[in-house]
mmCIF file of the N, C-alpha and C atoms, coordinates in Angstrom:
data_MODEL
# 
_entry.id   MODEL 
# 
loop_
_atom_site.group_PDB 
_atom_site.id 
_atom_site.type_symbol 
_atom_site.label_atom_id 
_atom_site.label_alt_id 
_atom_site.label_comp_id 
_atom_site.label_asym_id 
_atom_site.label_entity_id 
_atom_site.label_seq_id 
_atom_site.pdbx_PDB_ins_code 
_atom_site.Cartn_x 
_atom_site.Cartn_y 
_atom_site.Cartn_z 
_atom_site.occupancy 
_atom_site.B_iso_or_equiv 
_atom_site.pdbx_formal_charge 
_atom_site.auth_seq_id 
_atom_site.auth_comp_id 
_atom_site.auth_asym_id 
_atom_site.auth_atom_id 
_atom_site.pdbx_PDB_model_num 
ATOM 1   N N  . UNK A 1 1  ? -148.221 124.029 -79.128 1.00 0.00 ? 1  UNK A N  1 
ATOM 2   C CA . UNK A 1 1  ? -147.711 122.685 -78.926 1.00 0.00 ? 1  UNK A CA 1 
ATOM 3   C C  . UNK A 1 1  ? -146.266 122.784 -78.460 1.00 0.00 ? 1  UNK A C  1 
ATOM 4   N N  . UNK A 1 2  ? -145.715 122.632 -77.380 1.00 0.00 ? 2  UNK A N  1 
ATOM 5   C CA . UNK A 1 2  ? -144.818 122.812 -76.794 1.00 0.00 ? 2  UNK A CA 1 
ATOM 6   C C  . UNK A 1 2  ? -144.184 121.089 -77.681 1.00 0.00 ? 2  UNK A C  1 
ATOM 7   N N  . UNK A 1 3  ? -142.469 121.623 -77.427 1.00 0.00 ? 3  UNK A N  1 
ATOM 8   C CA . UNK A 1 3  ? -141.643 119.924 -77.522 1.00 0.00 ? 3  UNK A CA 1 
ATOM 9   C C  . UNK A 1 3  ? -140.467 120.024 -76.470 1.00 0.00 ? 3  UNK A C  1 
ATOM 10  N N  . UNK A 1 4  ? -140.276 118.881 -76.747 1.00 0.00 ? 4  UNK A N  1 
ATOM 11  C CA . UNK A 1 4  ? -139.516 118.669 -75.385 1.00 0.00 ? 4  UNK A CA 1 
ATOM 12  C C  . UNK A 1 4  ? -138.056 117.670 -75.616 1.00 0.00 ? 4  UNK A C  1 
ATOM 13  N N  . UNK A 1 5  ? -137.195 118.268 -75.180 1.00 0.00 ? 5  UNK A N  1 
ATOM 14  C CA . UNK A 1 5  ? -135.528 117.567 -75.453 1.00 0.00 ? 5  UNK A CA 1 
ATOM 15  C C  . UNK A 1 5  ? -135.055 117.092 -74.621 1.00 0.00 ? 5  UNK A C  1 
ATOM 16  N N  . UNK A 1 6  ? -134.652 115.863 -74.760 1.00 0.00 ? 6  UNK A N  1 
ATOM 17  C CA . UNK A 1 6  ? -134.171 115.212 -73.525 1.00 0.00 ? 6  UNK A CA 1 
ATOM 18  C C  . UNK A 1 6  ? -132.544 115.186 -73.532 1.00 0.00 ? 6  UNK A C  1 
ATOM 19  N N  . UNK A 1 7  ? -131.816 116.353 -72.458 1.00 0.00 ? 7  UNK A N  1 
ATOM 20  C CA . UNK A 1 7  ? -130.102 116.164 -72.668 1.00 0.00 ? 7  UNK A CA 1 
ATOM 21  C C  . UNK A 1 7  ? -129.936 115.713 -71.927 1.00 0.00 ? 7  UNK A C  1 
ATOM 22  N N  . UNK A 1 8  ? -128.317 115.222 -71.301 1.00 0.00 ? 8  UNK A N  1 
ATOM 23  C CA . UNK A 1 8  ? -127.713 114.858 -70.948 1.00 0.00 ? 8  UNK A CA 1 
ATOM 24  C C  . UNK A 1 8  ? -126.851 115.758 -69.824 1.00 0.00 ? 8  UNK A C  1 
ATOM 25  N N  . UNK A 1 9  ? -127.645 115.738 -68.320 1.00 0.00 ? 9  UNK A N  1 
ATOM 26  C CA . UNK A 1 9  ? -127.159 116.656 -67.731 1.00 0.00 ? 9  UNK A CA 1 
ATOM 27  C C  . UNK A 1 9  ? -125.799 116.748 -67.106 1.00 0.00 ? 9  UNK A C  1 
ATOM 28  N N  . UNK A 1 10 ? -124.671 117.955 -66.937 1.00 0.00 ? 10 UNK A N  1 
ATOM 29  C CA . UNK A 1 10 ? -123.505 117.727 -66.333 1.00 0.00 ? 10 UNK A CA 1 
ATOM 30  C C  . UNK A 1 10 ? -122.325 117.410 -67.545 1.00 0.00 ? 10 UNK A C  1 
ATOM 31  N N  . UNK A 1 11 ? -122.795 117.608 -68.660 1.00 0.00 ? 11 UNK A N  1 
ATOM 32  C CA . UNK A 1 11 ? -122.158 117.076 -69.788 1.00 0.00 ? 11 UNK A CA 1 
ATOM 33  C C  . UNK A 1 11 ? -120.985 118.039 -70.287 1.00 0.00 ? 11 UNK A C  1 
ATOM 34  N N  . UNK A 1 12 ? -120.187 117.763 -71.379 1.00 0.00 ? 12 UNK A N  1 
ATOM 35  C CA . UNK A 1 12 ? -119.418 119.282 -71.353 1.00 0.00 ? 12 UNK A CA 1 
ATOM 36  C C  . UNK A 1 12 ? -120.467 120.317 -72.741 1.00 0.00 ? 12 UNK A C  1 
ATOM 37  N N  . UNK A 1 13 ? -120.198 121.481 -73.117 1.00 0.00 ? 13 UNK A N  1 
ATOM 38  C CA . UNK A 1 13 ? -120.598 122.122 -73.630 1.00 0.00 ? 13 UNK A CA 1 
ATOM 39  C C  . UNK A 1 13 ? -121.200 121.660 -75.399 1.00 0.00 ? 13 UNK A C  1 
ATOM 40  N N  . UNK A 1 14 ? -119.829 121.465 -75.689 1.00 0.00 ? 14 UNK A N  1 
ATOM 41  C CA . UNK A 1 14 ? -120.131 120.819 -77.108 1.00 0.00 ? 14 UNK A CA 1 
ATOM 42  C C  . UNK A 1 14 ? -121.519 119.786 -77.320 1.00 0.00 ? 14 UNK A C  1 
ATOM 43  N N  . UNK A 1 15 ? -121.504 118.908 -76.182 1.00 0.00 ? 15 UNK A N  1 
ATOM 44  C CA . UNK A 1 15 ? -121.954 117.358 -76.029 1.00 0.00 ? 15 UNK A CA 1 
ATOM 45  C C  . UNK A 1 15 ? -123.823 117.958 -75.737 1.00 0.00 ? 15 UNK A C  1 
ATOM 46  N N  . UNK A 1 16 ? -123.987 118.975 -74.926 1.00 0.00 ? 16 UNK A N  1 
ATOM 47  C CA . UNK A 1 16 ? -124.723 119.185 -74.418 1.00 0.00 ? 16 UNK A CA 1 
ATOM 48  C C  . UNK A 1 16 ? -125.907 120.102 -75.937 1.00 0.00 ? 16 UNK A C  1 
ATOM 49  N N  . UNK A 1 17 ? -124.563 121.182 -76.062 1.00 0.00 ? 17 UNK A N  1 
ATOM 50  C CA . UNK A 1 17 ? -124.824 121.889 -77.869 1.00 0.00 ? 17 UNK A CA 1 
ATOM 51  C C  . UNK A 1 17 ? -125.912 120.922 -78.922 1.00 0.00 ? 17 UNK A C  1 
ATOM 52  N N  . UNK A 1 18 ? -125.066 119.845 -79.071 1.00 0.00 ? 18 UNK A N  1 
ATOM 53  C CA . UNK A 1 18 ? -125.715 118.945 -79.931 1.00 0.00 ? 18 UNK A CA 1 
ATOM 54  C C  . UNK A 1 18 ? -126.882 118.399 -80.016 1.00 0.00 ? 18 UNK A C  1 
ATOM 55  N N  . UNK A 1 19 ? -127.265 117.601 -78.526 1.00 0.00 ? 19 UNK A N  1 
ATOM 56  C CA . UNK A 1 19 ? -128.298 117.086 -77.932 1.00 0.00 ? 19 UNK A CA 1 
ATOM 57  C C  . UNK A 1 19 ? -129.447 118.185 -78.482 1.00 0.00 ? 19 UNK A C  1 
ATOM 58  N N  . UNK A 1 20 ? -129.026 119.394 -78.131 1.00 0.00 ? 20 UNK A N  1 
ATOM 59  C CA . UNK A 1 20 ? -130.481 120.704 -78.689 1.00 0.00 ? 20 UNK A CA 1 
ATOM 60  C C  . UNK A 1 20 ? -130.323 120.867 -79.793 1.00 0.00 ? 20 UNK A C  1 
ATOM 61  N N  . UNK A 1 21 ? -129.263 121.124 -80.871 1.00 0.00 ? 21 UNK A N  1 
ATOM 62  C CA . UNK A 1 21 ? -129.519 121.736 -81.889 1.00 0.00 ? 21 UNK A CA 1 
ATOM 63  C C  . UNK A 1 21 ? -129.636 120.163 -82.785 1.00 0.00 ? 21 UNK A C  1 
ATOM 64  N N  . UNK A 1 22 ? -129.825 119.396 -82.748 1.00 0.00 ? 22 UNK A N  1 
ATOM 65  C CA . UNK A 1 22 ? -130.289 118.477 -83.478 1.00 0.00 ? 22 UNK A CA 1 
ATOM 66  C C  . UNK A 1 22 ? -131.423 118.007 -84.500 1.00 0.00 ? 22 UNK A C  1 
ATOM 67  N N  . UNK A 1 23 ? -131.530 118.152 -85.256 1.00 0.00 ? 23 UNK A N  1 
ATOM 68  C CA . UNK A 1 23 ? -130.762 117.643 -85.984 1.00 0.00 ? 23 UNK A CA 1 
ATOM 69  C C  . UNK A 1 23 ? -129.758 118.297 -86.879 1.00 0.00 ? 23 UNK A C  1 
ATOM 70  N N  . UNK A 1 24 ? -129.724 119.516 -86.664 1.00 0.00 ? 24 UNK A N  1 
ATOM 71  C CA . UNK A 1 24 ? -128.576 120.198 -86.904 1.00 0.00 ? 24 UNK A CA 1 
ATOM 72  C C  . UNK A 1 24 ? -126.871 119.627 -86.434 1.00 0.00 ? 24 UNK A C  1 
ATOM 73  N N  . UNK A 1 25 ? -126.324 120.055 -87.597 1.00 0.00 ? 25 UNK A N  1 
ATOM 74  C CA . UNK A 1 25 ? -124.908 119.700 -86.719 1.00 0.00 ? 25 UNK A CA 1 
ATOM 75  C C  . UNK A 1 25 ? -124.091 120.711 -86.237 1.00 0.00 ? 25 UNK A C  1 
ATOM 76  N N  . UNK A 1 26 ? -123.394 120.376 -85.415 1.00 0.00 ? 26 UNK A N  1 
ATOM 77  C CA . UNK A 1 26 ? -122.208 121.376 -84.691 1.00 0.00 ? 26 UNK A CA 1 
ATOM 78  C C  . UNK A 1 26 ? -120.881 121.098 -84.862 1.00 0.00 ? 26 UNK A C  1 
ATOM 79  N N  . UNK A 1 27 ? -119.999 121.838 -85.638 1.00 0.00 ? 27 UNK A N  1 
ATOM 80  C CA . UNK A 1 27 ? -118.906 121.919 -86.227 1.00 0.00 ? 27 UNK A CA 1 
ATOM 81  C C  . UNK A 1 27 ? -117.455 122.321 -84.471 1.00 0.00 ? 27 UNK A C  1 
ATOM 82  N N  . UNK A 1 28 ? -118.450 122.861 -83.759 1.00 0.00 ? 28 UNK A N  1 
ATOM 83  C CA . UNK A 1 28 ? -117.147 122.677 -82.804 1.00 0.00 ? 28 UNK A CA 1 
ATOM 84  C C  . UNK A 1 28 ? -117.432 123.811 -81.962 1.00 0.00 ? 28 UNK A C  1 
ATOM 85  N N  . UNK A 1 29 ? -116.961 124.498 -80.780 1.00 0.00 ? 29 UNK A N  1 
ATOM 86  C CA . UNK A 1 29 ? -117.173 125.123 -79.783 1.00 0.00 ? 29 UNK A CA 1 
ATOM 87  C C  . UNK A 1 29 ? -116.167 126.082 -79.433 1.00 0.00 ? 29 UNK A C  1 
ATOM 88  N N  . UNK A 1 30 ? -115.631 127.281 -79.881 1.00 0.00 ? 30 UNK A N  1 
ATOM 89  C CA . UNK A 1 30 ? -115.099 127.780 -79.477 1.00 0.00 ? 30 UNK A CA 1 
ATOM 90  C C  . UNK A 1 30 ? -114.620 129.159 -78.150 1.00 0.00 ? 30 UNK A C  1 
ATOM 91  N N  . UNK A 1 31 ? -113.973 128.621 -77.433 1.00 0.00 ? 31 UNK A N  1 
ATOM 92  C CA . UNK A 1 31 ? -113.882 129.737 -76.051 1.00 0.00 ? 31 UNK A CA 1 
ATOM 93  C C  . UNK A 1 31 ? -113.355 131.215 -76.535 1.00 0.00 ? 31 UNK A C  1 
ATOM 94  N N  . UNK A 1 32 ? -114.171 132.433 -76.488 1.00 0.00 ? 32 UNK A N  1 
ATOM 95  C CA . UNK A 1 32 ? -113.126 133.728 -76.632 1.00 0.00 ? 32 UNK A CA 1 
ATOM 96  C C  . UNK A 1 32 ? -112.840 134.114 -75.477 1.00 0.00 ? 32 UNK A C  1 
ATOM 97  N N  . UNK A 1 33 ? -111.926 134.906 -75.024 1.00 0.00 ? 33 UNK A N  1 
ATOM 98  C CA . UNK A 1 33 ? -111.602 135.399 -73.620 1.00 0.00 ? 33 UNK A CA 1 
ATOM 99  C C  . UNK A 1 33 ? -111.045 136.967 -73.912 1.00 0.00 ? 33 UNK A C  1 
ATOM 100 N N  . UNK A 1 34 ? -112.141 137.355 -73.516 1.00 0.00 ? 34 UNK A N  1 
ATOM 101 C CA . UNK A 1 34 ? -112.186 139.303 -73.902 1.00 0.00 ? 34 UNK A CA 1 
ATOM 102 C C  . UNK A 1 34 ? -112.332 139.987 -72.685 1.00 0.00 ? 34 UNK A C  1 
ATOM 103 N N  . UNK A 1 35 ? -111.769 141.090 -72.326 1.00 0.00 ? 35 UNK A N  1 
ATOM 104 C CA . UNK A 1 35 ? -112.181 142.107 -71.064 1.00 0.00 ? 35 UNK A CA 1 
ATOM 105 C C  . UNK A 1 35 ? -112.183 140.674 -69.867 1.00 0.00 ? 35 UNK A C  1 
ATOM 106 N N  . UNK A 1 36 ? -111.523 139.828 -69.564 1.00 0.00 ? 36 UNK A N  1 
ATOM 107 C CA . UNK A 1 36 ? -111.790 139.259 -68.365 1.00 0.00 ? 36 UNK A CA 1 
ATOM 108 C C  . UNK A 1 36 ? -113.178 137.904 -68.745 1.00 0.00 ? 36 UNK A C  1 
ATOM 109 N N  . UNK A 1 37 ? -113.988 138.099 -69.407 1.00 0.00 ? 37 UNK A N  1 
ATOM 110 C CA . UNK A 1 37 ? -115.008 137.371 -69.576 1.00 0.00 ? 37 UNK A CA 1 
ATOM 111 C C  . UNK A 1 37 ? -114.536 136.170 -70.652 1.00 0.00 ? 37 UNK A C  1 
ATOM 112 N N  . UNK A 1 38 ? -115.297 135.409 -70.442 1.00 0.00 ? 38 UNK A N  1 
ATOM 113 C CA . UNK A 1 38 ? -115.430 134.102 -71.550 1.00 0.00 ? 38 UNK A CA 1 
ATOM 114 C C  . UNK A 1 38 ? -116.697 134.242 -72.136 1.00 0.00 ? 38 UNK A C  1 
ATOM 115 N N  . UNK A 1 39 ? -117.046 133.989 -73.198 1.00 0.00 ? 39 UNK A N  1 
ATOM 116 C CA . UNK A 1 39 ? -117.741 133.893 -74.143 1.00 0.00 ? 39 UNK A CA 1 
ATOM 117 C C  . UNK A 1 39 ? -117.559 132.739 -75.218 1.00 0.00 ? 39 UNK A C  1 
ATOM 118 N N  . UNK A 1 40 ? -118.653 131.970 -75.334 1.00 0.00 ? 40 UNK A N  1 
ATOM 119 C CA . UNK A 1 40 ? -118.053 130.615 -75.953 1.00 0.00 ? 40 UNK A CA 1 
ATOM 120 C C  . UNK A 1 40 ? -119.220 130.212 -77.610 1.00 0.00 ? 40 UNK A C  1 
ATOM 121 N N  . UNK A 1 41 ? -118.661 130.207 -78.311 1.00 0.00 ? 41 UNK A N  1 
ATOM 122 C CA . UNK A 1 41 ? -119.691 130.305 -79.318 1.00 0.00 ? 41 UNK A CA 1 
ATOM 123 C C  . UNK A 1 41 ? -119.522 129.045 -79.922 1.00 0.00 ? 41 UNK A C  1 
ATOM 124 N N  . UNK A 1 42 ? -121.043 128.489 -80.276 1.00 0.00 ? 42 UNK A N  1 
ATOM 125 C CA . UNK A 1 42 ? -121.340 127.051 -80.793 1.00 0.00 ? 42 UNK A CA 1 
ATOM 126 C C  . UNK A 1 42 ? -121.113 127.375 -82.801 1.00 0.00 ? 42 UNK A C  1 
ATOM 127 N N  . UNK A 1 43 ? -120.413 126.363 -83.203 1.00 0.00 ? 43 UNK A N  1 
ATOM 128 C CA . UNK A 1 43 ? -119.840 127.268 -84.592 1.00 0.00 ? 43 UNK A CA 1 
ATOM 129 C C  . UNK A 1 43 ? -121.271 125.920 -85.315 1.00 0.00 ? 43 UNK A C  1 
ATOM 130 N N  . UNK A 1 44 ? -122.199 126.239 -86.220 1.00 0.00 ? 44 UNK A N  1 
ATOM 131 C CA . UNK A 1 44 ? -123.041 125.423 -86.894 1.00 0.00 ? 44 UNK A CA 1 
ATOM 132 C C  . UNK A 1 44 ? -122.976 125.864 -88.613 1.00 0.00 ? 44 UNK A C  1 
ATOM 133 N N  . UNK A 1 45 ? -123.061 124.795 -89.350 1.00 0.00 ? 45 UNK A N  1 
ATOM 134 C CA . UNK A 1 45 ? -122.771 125.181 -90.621 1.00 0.00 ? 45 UNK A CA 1 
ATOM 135 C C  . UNK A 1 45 ? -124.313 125.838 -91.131 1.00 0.00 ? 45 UNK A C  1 
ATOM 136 N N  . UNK A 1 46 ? -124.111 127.410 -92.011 1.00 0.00 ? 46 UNK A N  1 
ATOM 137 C CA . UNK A 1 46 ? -125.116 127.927 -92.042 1.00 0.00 ? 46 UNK A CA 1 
ATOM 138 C C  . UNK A 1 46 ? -126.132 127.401 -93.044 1.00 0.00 ? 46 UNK A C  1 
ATOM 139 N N  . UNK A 1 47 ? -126.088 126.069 -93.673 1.00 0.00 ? 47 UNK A N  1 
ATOM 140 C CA . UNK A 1 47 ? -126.889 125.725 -94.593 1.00 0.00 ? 47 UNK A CA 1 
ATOM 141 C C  . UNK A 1 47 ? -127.704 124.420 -93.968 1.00 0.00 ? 47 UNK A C  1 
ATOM 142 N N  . UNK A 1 48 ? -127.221 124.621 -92.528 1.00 0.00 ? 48 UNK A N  1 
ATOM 143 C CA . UNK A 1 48 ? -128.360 123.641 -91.247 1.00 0.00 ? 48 UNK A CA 1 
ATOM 144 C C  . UNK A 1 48 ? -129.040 124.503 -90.349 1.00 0.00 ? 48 UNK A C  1 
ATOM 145 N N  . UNK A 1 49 ? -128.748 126.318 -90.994 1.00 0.00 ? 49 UNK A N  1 
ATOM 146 C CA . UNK A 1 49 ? -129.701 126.982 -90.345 1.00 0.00 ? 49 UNK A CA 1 
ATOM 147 C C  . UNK A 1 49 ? -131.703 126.736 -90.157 1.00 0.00 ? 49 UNK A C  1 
ATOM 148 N N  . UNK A 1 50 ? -131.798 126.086 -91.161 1.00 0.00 ? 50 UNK A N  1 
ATOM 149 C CA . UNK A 1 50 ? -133.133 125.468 -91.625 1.00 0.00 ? 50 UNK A CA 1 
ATOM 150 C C  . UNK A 1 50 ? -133.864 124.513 -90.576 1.00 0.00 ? 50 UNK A C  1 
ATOM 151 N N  . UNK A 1 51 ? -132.479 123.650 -90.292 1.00 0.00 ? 51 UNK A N  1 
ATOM 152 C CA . UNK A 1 51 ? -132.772 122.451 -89.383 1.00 0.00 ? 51 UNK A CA 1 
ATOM 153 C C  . UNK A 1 51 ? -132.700 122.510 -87.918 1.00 0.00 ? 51 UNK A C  1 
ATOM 154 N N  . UNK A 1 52 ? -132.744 123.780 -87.482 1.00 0.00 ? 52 UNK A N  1 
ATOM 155 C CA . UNK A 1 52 ? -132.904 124.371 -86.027 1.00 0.00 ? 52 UNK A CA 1 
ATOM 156 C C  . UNK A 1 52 ? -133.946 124.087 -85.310 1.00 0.00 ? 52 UNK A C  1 
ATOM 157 N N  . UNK A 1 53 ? -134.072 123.524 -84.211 1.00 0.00 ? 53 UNK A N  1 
ATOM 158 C CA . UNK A 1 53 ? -135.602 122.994 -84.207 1.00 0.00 ? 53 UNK A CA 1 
ATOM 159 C C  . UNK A 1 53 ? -136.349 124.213 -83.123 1.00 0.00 ? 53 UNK A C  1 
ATOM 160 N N  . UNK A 1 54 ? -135.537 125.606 -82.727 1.00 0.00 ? 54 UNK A N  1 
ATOM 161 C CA . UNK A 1 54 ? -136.341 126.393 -82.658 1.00 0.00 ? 54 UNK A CA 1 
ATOM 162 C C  . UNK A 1 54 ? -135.212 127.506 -83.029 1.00 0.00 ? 54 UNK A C  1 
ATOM 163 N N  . UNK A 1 55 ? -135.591 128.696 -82.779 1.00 0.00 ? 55 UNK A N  1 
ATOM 164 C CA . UNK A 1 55 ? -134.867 130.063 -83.500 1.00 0.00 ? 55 UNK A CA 1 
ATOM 165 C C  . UNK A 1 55 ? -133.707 130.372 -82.482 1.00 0.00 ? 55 UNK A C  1 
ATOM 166 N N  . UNK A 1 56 ? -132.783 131.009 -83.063 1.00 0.00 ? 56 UNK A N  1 
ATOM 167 C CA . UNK A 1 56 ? -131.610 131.181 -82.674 1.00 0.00 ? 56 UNK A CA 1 
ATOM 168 C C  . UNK A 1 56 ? -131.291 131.668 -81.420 1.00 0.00 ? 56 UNK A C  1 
ATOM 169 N N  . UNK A 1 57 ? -132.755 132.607 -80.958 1.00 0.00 ? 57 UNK A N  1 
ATOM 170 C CA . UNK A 1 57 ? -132.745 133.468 -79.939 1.00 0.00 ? 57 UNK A CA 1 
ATOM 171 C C  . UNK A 1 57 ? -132.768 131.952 -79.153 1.00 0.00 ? 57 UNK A C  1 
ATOM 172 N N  . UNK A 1 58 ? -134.262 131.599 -79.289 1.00 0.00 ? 58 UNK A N  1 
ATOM 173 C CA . UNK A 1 58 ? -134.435 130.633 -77.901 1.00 0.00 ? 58 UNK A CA 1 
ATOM 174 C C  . UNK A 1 58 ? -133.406 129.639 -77.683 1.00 0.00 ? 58 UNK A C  1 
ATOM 175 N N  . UNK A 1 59 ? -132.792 129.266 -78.144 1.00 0.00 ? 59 UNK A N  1 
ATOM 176 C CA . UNK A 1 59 ? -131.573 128.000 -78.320 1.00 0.00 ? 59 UNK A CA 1 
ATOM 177 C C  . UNK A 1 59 ? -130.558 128.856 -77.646 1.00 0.00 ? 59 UNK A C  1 
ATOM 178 N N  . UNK A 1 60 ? -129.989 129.830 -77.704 1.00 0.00 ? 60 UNK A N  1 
ATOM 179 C CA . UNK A 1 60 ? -129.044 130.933 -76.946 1.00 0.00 ? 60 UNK A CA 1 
ATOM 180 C C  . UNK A 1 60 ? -129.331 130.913 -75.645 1.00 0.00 ? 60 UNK A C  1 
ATOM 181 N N  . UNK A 1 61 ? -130.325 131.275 -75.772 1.00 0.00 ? 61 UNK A N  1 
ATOM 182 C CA . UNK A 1 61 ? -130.472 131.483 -74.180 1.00 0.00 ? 61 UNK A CA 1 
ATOM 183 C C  . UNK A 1 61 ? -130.873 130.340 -73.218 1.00 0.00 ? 61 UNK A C  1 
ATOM 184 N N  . UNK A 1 62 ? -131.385 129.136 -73.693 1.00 0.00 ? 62 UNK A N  1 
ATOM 185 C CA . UNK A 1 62 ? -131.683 127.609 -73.395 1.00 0.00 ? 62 UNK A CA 1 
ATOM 186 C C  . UNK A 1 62 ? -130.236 126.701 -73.211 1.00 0.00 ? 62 UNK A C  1 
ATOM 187 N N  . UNK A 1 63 ? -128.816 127.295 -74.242 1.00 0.00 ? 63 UNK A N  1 
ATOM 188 C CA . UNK A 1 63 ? -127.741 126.720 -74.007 1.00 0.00 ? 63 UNK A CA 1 
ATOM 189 C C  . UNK A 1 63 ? -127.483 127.924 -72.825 1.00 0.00 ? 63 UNK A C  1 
ATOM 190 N N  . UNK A 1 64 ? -127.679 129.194 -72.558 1.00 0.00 ? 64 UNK A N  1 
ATOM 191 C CA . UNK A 1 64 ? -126.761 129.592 -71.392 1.00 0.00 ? 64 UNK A CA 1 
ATOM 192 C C  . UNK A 1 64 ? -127.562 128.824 -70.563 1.00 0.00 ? 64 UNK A C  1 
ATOM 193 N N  . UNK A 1 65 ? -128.741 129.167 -69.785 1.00 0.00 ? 65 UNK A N  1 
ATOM 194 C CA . UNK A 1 65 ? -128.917 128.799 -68.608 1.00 0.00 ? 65 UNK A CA 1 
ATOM 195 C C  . UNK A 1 65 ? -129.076 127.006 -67.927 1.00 0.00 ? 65 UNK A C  1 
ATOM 196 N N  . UNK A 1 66 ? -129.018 126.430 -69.266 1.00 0.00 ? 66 UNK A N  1 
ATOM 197 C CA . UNK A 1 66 ? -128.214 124.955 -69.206 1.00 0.00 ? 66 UNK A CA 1 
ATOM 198 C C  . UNK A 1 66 ? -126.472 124.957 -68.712 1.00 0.00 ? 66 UNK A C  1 
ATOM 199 N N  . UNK A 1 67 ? -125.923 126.127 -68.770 1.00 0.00 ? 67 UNK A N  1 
ATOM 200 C CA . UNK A 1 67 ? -124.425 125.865 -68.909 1.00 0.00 ? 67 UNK A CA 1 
ATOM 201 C C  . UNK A 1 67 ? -123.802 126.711 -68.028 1.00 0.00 ? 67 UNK A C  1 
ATOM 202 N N  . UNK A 1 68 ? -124.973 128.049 -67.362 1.00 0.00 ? 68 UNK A N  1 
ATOM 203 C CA . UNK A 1 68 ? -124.372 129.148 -66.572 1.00 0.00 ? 68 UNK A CA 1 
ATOM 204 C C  . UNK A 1 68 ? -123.241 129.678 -67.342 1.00 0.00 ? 68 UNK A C  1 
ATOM 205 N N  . UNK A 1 69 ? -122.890 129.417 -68.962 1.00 0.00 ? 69 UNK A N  1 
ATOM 206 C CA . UNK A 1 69 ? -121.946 130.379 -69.667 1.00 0.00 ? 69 UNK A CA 1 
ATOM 207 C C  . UNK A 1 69 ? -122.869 131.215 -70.735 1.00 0.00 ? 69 UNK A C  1 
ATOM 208 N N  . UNK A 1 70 ? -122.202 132.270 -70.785 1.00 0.00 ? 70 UNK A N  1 
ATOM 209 C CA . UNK A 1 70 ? -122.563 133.271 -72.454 1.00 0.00 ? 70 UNK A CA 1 
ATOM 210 C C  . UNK A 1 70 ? -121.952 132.325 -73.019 1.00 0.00 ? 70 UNK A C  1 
ATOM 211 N N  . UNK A 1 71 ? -123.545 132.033 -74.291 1.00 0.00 ? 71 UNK A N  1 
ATOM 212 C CA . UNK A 1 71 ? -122.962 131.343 -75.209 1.00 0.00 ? 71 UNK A CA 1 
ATOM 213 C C  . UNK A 1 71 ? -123.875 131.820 -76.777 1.00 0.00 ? 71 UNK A C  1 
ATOM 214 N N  . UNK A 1 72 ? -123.345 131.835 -77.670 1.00 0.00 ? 72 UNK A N  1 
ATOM 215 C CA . UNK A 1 72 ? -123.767 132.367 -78.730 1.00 0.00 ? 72 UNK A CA 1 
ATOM 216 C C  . UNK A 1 72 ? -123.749 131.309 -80.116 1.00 0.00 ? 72 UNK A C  1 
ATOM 217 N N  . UNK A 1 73 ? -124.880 131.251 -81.083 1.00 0.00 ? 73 UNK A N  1 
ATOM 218 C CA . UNK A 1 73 ? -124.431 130.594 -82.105 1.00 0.00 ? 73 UNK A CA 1 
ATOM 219 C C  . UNK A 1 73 ? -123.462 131.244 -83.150 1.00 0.00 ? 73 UNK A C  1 
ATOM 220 N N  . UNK A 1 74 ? -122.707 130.937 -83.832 1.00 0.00 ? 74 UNK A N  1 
ATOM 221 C CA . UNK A 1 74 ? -121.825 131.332 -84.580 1.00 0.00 ? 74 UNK A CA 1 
ATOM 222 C C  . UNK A 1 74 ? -122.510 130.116 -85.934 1.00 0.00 ? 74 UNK A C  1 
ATOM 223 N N  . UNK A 1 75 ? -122.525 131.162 -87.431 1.00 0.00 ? 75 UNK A N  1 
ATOM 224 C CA . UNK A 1 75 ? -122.992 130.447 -88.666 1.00 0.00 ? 75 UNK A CA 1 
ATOM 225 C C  . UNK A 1 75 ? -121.776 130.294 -89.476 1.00 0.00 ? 75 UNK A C  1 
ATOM 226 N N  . UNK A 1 76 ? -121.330 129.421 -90.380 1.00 0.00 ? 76 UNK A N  1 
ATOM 227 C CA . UNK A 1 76 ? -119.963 129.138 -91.221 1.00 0.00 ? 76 UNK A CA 1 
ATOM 228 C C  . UNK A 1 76 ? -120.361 129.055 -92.264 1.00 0.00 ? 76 UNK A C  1 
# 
């Protein structure tokens, strides 16, 4: 049974974050800038790890190629 999320395309990162990990919340978005690269990690509190509505992998890689950035979840 496939599901299906409806975002908000063109949006900024955070805004876009939310729309997927919902009903989870997102505490905030932070940019690292290492070796030349950006890397931007979605920070979620780890006791809404539960409320992910799919696994960490697929949501990673569903926010990069929504965003054309490396982006990673980060747990608090």
């Amino acid at each position: 049974r496939a599901k299906i999320r409806v975002v908000e395309g063109g949006t900024e990162t955070r805004k876009l974050a939310q729309d997927l990990l919902t009903p989870a919340k997102v505490l905030g978005v932070n940019v690292l800038y290492a070796g030349g690269k950006e890397e931007y990690r979605v920070r979620v509190p780890c006791s809404h790890l539960r409320r992910l509505p799919a696994s960490v992998d697929d949501i990673q890689i569903s926010l990069a190629k929504l965003t054309n950035k490396n982006i990673k979840l980060a747990f608090e």
